[in-house]
C-alpha positions as CSV (number, residue, x, y, z in Angstrom):
1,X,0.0,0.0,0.0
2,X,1.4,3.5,-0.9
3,X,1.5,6.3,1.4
4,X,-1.1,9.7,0.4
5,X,0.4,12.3,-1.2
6,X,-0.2,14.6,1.7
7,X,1.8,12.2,4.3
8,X,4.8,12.0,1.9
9,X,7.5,14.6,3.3
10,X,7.9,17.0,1.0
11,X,11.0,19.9,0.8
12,X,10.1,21.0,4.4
13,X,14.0,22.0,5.3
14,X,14.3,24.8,2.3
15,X,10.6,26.0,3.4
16,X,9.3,29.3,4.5
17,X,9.0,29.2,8.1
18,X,6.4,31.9,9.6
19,X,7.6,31.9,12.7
20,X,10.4,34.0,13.7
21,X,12.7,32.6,17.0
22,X,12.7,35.3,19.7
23,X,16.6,36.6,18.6
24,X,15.0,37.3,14.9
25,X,12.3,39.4,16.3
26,X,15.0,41.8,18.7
27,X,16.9,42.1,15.6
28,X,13.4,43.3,13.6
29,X,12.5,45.6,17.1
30,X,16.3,47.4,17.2
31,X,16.0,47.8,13.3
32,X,12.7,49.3,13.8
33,X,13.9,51.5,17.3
34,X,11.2,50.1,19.4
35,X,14.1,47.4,21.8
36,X,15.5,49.1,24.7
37,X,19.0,47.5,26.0
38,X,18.5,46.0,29.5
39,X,14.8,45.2,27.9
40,X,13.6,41.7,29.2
41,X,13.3,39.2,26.3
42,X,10.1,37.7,27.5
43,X,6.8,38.8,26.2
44,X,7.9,40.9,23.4
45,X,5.5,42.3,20.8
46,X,4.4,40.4,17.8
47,X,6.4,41.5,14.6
48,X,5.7,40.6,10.9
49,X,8.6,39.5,9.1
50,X,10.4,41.5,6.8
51,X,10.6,40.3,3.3
C-alpha cells in the first residue's frame, strides 16, 4: 500500500517558516527602534517579518 500524497515529506527543510525565533524578532524591534538594551526578552511584541 502506498503512502497519500499529503503524508509524503515533502521539501520541508528549504521551506518558509512563519515563525520567527525570539533573537530574529529583537533584531526586527532594534532595526525598527522600538528594543530598549536592559529590555527583558520575555513577552515581546508580535512583529511581521520583513521580506
Amino acid at each position: 500500500m502506498s503512502k497519500h500524497n499529503s503524508l509524503k515529506a515533502s521539501n520541508t527543510a528549504g521551506g518558509k517558516r512563519s515563525v520567527m525565533k525570539r533573537f530574529e524578532r529583537i533584531k526586527v524591534l532594534r532595526e525598527r527602534g522600538q528594543w530598549k538594551e536592559g529590555q527583558s526578552p520575555i513577552g515581546l511584541p508580535k512583529t511581521k517579518s520583513e521580506g
